[in-house]
N, C-alpha and C positions, 0 to 999 in steps of 0.2 A: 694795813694790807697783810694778809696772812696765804700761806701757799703750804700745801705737803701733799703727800702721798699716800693712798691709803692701798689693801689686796681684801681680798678674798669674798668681801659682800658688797663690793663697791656700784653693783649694777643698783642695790637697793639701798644706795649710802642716803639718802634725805628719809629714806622710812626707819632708819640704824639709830644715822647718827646726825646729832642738831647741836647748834650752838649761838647763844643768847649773849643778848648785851648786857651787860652789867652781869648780875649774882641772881636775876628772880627769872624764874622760867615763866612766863607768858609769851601769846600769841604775840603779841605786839611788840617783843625785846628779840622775837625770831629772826637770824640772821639768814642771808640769802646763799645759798651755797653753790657753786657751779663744777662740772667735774669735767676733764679732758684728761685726754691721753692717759691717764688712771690717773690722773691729779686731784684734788680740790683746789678753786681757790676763793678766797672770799675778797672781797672789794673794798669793805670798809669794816671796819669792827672798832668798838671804843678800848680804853686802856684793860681796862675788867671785861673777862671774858669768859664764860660756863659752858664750857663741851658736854655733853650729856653723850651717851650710845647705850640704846636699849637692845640687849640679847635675849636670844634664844635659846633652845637647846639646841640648834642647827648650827646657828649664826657663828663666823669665826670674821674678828677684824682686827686691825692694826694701822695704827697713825701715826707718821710723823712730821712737825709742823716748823716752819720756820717762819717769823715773825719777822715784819719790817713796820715798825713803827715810826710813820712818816705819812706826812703829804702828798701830794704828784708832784714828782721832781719838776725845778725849774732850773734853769741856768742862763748863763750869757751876761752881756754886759755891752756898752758902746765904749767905744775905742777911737782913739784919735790917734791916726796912721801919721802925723807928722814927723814925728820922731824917729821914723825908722820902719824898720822892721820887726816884728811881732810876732809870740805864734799864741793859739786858740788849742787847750788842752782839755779833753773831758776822757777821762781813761779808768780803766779799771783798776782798786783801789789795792797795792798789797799788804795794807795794816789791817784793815777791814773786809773783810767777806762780801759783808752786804752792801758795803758804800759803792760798789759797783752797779749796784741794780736801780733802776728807772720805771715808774712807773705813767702811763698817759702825762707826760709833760712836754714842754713844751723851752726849746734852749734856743735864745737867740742873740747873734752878734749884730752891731751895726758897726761896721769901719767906715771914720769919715778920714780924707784927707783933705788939703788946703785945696783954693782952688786953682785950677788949670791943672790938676794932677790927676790921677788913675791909680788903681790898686791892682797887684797881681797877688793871686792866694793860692798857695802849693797845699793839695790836702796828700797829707801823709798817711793817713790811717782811716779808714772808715769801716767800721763790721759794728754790727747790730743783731745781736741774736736774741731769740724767745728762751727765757732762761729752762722754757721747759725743754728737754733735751730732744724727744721727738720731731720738735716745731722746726727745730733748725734754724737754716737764718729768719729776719722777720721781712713779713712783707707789709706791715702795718708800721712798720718806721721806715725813713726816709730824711732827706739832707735836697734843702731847696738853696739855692744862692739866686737873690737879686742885686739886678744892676739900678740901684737906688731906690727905688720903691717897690713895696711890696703888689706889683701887677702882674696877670700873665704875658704880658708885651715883654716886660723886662726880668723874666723868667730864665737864670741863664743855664742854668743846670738844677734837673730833679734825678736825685739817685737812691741806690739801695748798697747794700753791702759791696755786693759781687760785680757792681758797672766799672768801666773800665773809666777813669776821670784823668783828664789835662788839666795845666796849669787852669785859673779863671784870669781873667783879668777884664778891668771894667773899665765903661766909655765913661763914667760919671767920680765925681770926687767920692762918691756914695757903694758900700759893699754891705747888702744886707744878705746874713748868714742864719737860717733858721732848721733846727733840728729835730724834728717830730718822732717824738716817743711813744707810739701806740700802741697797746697792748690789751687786747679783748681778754685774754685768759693769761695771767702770774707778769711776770717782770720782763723789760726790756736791758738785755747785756748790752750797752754801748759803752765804744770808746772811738772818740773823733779826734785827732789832730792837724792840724794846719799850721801851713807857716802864710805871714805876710808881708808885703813894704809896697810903699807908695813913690811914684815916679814921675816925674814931667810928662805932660801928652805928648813929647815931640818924642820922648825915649821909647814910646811903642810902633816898632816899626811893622806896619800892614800891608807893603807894597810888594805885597806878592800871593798866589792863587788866582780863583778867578775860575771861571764855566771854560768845558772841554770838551769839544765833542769829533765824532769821525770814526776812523778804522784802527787808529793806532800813535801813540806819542812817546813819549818822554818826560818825565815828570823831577826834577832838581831839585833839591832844597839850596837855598839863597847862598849864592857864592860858591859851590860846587867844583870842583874839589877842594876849595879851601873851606877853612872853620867860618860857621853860620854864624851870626850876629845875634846877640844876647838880647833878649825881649823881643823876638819876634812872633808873630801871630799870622801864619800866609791858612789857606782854607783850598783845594781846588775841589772841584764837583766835574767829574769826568760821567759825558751818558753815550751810549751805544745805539746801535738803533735796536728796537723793539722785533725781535724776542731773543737776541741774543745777551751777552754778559760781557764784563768787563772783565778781562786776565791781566791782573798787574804782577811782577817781577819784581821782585827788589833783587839788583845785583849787589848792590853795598850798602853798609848803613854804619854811622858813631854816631851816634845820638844820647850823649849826658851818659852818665855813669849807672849801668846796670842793679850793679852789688853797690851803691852806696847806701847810706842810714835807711834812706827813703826810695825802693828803687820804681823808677820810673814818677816820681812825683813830679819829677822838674821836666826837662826837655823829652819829649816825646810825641809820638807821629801815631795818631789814631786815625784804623779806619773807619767807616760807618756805614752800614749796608754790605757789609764785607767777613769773610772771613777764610784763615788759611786752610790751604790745603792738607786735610786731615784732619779738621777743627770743623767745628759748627756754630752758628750764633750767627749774631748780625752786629757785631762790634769788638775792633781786633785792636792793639796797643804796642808799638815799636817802643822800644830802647834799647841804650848799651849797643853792642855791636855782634851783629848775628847774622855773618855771614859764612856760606860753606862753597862745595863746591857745585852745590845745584841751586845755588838762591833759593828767596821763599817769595812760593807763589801764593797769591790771594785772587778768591773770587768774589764778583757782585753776586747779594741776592738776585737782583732781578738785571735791567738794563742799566742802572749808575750805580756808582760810587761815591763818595766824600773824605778826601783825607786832607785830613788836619793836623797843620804841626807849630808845637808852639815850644819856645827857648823860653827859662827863665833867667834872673840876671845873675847866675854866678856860671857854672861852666859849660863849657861847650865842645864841638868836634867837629867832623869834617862833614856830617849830614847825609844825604842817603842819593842814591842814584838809581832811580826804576823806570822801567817801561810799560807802557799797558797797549792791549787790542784787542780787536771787538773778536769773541769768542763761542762759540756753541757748547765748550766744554765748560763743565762743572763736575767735582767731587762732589758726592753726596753722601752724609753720613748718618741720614738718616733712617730708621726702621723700614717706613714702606713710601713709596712715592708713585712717580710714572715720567718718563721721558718720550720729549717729540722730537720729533724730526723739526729744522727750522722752519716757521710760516707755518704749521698744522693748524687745521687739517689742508692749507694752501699748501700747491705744489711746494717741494722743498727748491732752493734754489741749486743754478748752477757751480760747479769747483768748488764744494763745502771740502770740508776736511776737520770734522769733531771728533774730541774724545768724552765720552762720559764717562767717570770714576764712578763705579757701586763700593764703597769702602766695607771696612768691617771694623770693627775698635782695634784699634794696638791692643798686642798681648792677650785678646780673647780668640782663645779656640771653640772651636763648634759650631759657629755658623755656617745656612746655607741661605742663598739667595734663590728665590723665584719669580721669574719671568713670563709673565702673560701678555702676548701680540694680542692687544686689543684691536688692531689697526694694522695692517700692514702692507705697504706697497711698492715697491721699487721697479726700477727698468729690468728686465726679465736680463736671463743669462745667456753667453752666446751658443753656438752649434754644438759648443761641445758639453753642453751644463756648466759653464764654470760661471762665476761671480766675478767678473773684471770692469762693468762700467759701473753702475750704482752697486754698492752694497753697505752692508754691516757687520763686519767682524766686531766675535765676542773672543777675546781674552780672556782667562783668568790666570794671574799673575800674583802666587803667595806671597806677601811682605816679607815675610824673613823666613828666605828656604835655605838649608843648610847641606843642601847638593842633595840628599835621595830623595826630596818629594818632587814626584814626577807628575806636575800637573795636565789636565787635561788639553789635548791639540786647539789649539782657534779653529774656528767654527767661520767660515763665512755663509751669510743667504740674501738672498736676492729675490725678485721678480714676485709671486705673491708667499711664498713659505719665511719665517714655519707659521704654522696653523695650531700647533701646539703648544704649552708652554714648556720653560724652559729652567734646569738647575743648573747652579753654579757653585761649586763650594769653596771657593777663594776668591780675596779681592777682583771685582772683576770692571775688565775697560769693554764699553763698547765704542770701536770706536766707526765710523760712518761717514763715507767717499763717494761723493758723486762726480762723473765727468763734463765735460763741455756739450753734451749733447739733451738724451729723451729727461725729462722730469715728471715726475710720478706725483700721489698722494704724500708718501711719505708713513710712518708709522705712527704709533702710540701705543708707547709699552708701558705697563705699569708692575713693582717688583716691592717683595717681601720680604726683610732679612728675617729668618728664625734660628732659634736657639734647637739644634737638635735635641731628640730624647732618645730613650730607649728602643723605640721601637717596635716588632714584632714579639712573645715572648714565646710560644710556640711555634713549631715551624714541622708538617707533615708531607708526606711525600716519599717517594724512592729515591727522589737526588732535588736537588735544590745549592745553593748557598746561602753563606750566614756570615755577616762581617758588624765589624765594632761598628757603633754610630756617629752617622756622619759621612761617612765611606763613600766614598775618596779621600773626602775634606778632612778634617781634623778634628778628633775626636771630643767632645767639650770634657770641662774640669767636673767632679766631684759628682758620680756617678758611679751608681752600682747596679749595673744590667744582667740579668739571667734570661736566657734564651734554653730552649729543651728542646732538642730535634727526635721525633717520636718517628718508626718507619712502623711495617706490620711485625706482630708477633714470629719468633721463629728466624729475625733475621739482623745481622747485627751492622753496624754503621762503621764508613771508614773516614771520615776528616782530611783534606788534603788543603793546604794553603797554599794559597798562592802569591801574595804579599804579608809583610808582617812587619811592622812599625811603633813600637807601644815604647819607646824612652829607651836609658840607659840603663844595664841588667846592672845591679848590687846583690852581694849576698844571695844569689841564687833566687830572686826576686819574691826573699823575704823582704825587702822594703825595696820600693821602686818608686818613685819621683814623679811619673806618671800614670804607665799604663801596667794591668795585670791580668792575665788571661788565665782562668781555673777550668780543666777538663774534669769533669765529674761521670762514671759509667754507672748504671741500675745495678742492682741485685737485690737478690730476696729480701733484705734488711736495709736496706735504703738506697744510696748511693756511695762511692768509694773514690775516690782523689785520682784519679789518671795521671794527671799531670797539673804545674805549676809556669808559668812561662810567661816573659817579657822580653827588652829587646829589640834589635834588631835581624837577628837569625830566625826564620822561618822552621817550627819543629817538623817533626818527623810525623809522613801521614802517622794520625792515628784510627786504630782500630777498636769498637767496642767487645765486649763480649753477651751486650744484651739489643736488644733494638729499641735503647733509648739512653742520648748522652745529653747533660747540660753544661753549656757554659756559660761562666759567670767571669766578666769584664768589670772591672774598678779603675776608675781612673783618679787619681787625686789631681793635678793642672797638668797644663799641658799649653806651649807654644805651637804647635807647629807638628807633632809625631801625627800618621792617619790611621794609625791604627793596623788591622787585619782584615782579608779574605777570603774566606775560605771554603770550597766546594765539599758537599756530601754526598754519599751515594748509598744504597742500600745494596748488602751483597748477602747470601748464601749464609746460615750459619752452620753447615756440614763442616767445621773447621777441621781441618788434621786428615780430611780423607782426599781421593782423588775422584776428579770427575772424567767423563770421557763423554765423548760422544760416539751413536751407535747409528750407524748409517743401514740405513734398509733399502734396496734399490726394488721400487715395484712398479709394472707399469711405464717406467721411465722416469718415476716419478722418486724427488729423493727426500727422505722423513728424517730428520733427527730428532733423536731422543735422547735426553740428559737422563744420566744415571749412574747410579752409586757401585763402579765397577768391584764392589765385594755383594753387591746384589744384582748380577746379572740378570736382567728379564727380557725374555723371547716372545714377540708378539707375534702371531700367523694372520697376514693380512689375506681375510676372503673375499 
């Protein structure tokens, strides 16, 4: 197997460059070449090998190759668990470089133990990368474990790197462990470790979990609040009614040690169909102890859940304590979706009371959300227009405000508005109250997180405003915006802000952390520096002296600043002189005329 890298001709690398088996260049010693991500690699090559590259006067190339001369790796062995406890090591090598790499093989364990016994198998370590760096993890290797024969019946886990894995532990004196090393293009990085020991059938205790269903419970782990029992295996499957969600709580939780060698290998509470609030995915993993003062909340995908908690036999703790209930809210932390109302397009029911979370990631500024009422219908408003028996208030509520950003008012609507769609530039809740009475349609909204941009780059007119992007929201990282406000000839521009928010000033915002605002004025020979500004102080209107100013806005990150404001207007360029006004009374009738009181002019109205 051979793998490198080559630049610069590599679109035309099999018409360049060839390489033969042996020492004699014919068609039939032609090796086959394959290229990714600007890679080569080749599949098979004998010990002797002849590169060839035919140039040009164009052609510019470079190679560099690394060899692994070897088979497709195999590994594994069978094992007799009677003894004890064991563990199963394939890791990356730190003598050898290459002794780490894997090619399409194929590594398999069988643990037997005596009979009336069972095996429990702690996997510590699983990551399996595509040695080419682009590829990242692989999705062509993979880790199956069977409960005694290799069937899909007794299938008890198929994973990848990044799955979140419990203890195993098997119904059968039989643990077949097999580790697929696929790789269509260069080498598989694996390193797999596990621990194992075998135990009496009576030692696995199963008498607990079991089907949940209704509006709301309580969920224990076994002996609550005292320490759980070591080798236990409980499963519960909680379902709602259709189309709402499952909201579970965890108030407390000890569940096996966090920070040990291996954390979360042994004792640990996974969800499945689930995941926390703020997170995304459909499969979530307790350990160690992670409790605050607002608990962690989890939602179902859809109408169930499944949590699974399983002890292995050395330490333990006092286990976990949560509630769940049937819910219409969900966080969502995905790009673009749509939300209904419960039952849509059926009437929605009566005494709902949802929230729905539109998140935005921790730590990114620059999103805005948009909201399209594809649908919308609620019980209209009373005498007075207001929104008090059905509606929907929208929130938007910043994650981490630091007291001056003043987000925008909640919004309520009702009865059939709005009719238009809708922005939000902060995390936002909608949340949705109906009373004991009229029931409506219901809505269906559908929404789009985006990354702002720059925006406008010209901007013409007599008066207008012009603000950083984003505005309101918060301004995104690493960006460099130039906007040019043009009025007509003959008249110059005056700049007034009205908010101003761009980070913390340094050095007279020669270097600033965030945001940087440059006022630029025309003249004959280009443009000239007005000003320099960051901050939180709002400068001093400015004024041009031609009728065209640009500003240029840099942001390097940014949590949470919005930026700026700011309104223009076009005035007068007579600077330095006086104006007046001249009143003509004729007819009854009254004429002003603006004029340059060092040029007085008299009209006779006939």
């Amino acid at each position: 197997m051979m793998m490198g890298s080559f630049c610069c001709d590599y679109k035309r690398i099999n018409q360049h460059f060839k390489m033969y088996k042996g020492t004699t260049k014919d068609q039939s010693s032609l090796i086959a070449i394959k290229s990714k991500y600007n890679k080569i690699a080749v599949d098979e090559a004998p010990s002797t090998v002849l590169m060839e590259y035919i140039a040009n006067y164009t052609s510019n190339f470079s190679l560099s190759i690394t060899m692994l001369a070897t088979q497709n790796s195999t590994c594994g062995s069978a094992i007799n668990a009677s003894a004890g406890e064991g563990d199963i090591d394939v890791q990356r090598s730190t003598t050898h470089y290459l002794n780490k790499f894997h090619r399409n093989g194929i590594c398999a364990w069988t643990i037997e133990a005596e009979e009336d016994e069972v095996i429990q198998l702690l996997i510590t370590e699983l990551d399996m990368r595509t040695v080419v760096p682009e590829a990242g993890y692989s999705d062509s290797s993979y880790l199956e474990i069977y409960d005694g024969v290799q069937t899909d019946s007794s299938l008890l886990v198929r994973a990848r790197s990044d799955d979140e894995l419990l203890p195993v532990t098997s119904r059968t004196r039989l643990l077949l462990i097999v580790l697929t090393l696929n790789e269509d293009f260069g080498f598989a990085d694996a390193y797999f470790a596990a621990r194992y020991k075998s135990f009496n059938k009576s030692a696995i205790l199963r008498d607990c979990g079991g089907d949940i269903s209704g509006d709301e419970g309580v969920v224990l782990s076994p002996n609550y609040p005292a320490n759980y029992d070591n080798l236990r295996v409980c499963e519960w499957r909680i379902t709602v009614e259709d189309p709402f969600f499952v909201r579970m709580e965890i108030h407390d939780i000890d569940i096996g040690p966090l920070f040990a060698p291996y954390p979360c290998a042994g004792d640990s509470l996974l969800f499945t169909g689930a995941y926390p609030s703020g997170d995304s995915g459909s499969n979530f993993r307790l350990c160690g102890m992670r409790i605050n003062d607002y608990g962690l909340v989890i939602y179902s995908v859809n109408n169930s859940m499944t949590m699974r908690f399983v002890s292995d036999w050395e330490d333990n703790g006092r286990g976990f304590n949560a509630s769940w209930r049937k819910a219409c809210q969900w966080p969502q932390q995905t790009t673009e979706g749509w939300i209904q109302s419960p039952g849509f397009p059926s009437s929605y029911p009566d005494n709902v009371n949802c929230l729905y979370e539109i998140q935005i990631p921790y730590y990114q500024a620059g999103y805005f959300i948009t909201f399209t009422f594809d649908s919308f219908n609620l019980q209209e408003p009373d005498s007075k227009g207001s929104c008090i028996y059905d509606y929907l208030e929208i929130l938007q509520v910043p994650w981490n405000n630091p007291g001056y950003v003043i987000p925008p008012e909640a919004k309520k609507v009702c009865g059939r508005e709005p009719r238009q769609s809708l922005t939000t530039y902060f995390p936002t809740t909608l949340h949705f109250v109906t009373d004991s009475n009229i029931t409506k349609g219901g809505f269906n909204i559908s929404f789009v997180r985006t990354m702002a941009g720059c925006g406008e780059n010209l901007l013409v007119g007599d008066k207008g405003f012009v603000t950083s992007p984003n505005y309101p929201g918060t301004f995104p990282p690493g960006l460099r915006c130039e906007t040019t406000i043009r009025v007509e000839p003959g008249h110059n521009i005056t700049l007034t802000f009205e908010s101003f928010s761009l980070g913390y000033e340094n050095n007279n915002c020669l270097w600033s952390m965030r945001g940087i605002l440059e006022v630029y004025d025309k003249n004959s020979s280009g443009s000239i520096l007005i000003g320099t500004y960051c901050g939180y102080s709002s400068p001093q209107p400015i004024t041009s002296t031609s009728n065209e100013v640009t500003l240029v806005f840099t942001s390097s990150y940014n949590y949470f600043d919005t930026g700026f404001n700011a309104t223009y207007v076009s005035t007068s360029a007579l600077t330095g002189k006086y104006l007046s006004f001249l009143m003509y009374e004729v007819f009854s009738a009254v004429i002003f005329q603006v004029v340059d009181v060092l040029e007085v002019q008299f009209y006779e109205i006939v």
